[in-house]
N, C-alpha and C positions, 0 to 999 in steps of 0.2 A: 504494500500500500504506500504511496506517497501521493505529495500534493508540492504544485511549484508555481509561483506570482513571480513576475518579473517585466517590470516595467522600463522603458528605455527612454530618452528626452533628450534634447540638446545643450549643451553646454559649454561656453566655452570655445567653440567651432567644432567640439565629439559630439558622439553620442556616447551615455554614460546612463546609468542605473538609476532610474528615480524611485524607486523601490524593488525590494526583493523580500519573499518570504519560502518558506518551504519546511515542511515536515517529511517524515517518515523514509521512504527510498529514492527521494529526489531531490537533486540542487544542481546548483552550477558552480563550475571553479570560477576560481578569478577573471576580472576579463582580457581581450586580446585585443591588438591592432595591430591587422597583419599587413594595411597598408597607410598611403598618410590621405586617403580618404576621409576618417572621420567615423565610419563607419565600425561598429564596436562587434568584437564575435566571444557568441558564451558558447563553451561546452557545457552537456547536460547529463549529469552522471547519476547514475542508479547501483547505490553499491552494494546493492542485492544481486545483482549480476544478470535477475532475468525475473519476466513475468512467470505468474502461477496462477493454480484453478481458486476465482473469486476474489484475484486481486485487481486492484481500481487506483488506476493514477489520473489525477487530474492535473491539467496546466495552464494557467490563463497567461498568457504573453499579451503585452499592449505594446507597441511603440508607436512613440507622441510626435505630431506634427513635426516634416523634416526630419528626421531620426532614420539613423540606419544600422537595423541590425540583423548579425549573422549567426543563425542556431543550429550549431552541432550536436553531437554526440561523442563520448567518450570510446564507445562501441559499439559493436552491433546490437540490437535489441533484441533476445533469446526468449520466445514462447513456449515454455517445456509442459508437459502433460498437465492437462486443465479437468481434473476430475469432478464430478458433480455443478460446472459452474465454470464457464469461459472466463476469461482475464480483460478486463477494457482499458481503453486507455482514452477519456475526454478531455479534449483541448480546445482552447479559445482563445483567435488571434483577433485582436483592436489595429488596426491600421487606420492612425491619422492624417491628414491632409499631407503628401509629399512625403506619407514616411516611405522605408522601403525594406523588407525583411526577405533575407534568402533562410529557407527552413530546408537544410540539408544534414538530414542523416544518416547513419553506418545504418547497414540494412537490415529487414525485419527479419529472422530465422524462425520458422513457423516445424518444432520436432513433434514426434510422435506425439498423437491421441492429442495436439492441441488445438482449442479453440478461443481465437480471441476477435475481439472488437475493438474498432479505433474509429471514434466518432470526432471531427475535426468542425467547428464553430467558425466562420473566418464573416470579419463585417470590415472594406473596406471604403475608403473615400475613393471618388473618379482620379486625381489624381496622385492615389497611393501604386506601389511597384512590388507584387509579391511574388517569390518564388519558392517554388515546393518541388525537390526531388526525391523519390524513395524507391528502393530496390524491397522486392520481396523472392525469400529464396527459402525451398525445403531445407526441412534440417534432416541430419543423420538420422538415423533408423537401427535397431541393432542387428535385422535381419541386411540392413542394405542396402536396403528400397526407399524409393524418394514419395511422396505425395501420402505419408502416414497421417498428419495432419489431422483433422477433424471439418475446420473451416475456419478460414479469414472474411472478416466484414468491412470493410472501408468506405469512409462512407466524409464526402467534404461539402458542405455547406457554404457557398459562398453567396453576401447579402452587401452589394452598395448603396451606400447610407450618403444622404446630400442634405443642404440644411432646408429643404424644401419636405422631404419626409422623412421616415423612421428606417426605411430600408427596405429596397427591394432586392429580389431573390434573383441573380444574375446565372449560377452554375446549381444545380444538384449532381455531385458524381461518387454515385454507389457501386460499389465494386464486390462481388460475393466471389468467391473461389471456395470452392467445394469439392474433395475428390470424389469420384463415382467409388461408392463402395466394393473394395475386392480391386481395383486397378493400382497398379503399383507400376507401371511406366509411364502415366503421366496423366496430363490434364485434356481432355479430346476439345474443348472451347480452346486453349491455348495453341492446337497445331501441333502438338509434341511436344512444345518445348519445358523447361524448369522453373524458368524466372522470369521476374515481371519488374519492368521498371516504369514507373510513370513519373512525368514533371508537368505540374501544372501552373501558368503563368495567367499572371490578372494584371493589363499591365493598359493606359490609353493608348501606348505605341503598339500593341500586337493587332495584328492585321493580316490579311493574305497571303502578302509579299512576305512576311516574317515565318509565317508557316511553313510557304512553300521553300526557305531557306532554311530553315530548320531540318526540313525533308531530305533536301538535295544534300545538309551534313551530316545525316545519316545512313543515305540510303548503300554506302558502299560496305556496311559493316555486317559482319557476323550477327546479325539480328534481324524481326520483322518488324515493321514500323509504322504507326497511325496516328496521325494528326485532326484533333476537328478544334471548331472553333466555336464559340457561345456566340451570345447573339452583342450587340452593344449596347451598354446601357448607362447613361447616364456621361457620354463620352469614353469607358471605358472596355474592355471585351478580354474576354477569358480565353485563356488556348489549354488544352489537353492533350500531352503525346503519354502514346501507349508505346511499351518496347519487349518483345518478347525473345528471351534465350534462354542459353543452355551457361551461362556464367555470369557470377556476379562482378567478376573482373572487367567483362566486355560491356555490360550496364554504364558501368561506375565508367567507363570510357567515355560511352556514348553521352549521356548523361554530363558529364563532366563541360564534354565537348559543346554541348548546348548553352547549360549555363555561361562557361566562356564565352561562347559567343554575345549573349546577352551583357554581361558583365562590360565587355568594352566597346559593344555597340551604344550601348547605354550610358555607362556610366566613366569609361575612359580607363576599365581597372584592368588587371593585371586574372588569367583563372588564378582558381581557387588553389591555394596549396594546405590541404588538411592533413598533412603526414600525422600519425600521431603513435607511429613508436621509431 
């Protein structure tokens, strides 16, 4: 069980902490500035080591008007056998006017007999900039075999809010992964393959042209690859890539590759370097 509040704001010409709270199996280490951006990056550590059956972590992340922040992971997130009672994980991101948050974590590991849920809250302004990448990948098996699991639920809510009303519903993207009981080579909705990576971007600049570049930088890679696009609202519009393979090293490439792109299309930075041993 834990619980984590961590509020970000400007200061200074950073962004820096305007609050932070946290109980139980969750915090953040101290912060980082991995360039002279401004832009603040928290790892998010759980030193339980891994989700279990009936346990519930909550996150509320807010970054305030102008603010930029970047949310890792210490490591992978590890879903082990969820007996009587799936494991959830509720989070809720506040994006103020211009803020801009990259939400990139080490990937979800889903082992035998487990089941979990990950319901994600996201309320931005039109001109706030979010990004969200995540890899999901089988875990070991003792017999072997990959897709032992039970089921994953993903499920992201995104609502832009203007000071004209309370907020409108811009994206719903619910994602179930189920294995067919008795199949132990794979997923038959995924093609064959193991792993799943999605990044989704809410951004006023995403548009057609960005899609179909996003496309064209991936389409040469050891994966299969789906882009669609939300509708606009409010001046802003959501993009969706789906990315399906057999490694999480080749994700984390792809994935990688994208965010980069956005990064210095955007914002003039440098990709991400998250080495972290």
């Amino acid at each position: 069980m834990g619980r984590l509040e961590l509020g970000v704001e400007v200061r200074g010409g950073r962004s820096v902490a305007s609050h932070q709270f946290h109980e139980g199996a969750l915090r953040v280490l101290r912060p980082h500035y991995l360039d002279d951006s401004g832009q603040v990056c928290y790892v998010l550590v759980n030193p339980g080591g891994a989700y279990l059956g009936a346990d519930l972590f909550v996150l509320d992340i807010e970054v305030q008007a102008g603010a930029g922040l970047l949310l890792t992971t210490q490591s992978a997130t590890k879903i082990y056998r969820t007996p009587g009672s799936f494991a959830e994980q509720r989070m809720t991101l506040r994006l103020g006017a211009g803020a801009r948050l990259e939400l990139v974590p080490d990937q979800l590991i889903a082992y035998r007999e487990a089941s979990y849920r990950q319901n994600t809250y996201i309320t931005v302004r039109p001109s706030s900039s979010l990004v969200m990448a995540e890899v999901v990948t089988p875990g070991w098996s003792p017999d072997g075999a990959s897709f032992r699991y039970e089921e994953l639920r993903l499920r992201n809510e995104i609502v832009v809010e203007t000071d004209q009303d309370g907020g409108r519903l811009l994206a719903l993207d619910n994602l179930l992964i189920r294995p067919p009981a008795g199949d132990v080579t794979g997923l038959g909705y995924m093609e064959g393959f193991s792993h799943l990576g999605s990044l989704v971007v809410v951004d006023a600049r995403v548009n057609q042209a960005l899609a179909d570049e996003l496309h064209a930088l991936t389409a040469d890679r050891n994966a299969h690859t789906g882009i669609s696009l939300t509708r606009s609202l409010a001046g802003t519009t959501g993009l969706v890539l789906r990315s399906l393979s057999h490694s999480t090293e080749e994700l984390n490439r792809l994935l990688g590759a994208c965010t980069a792109l956005l990064r210095n299309r955007w914002q003039g930075q440098q990709p991400l370097n998250l080495r972290k041993y």
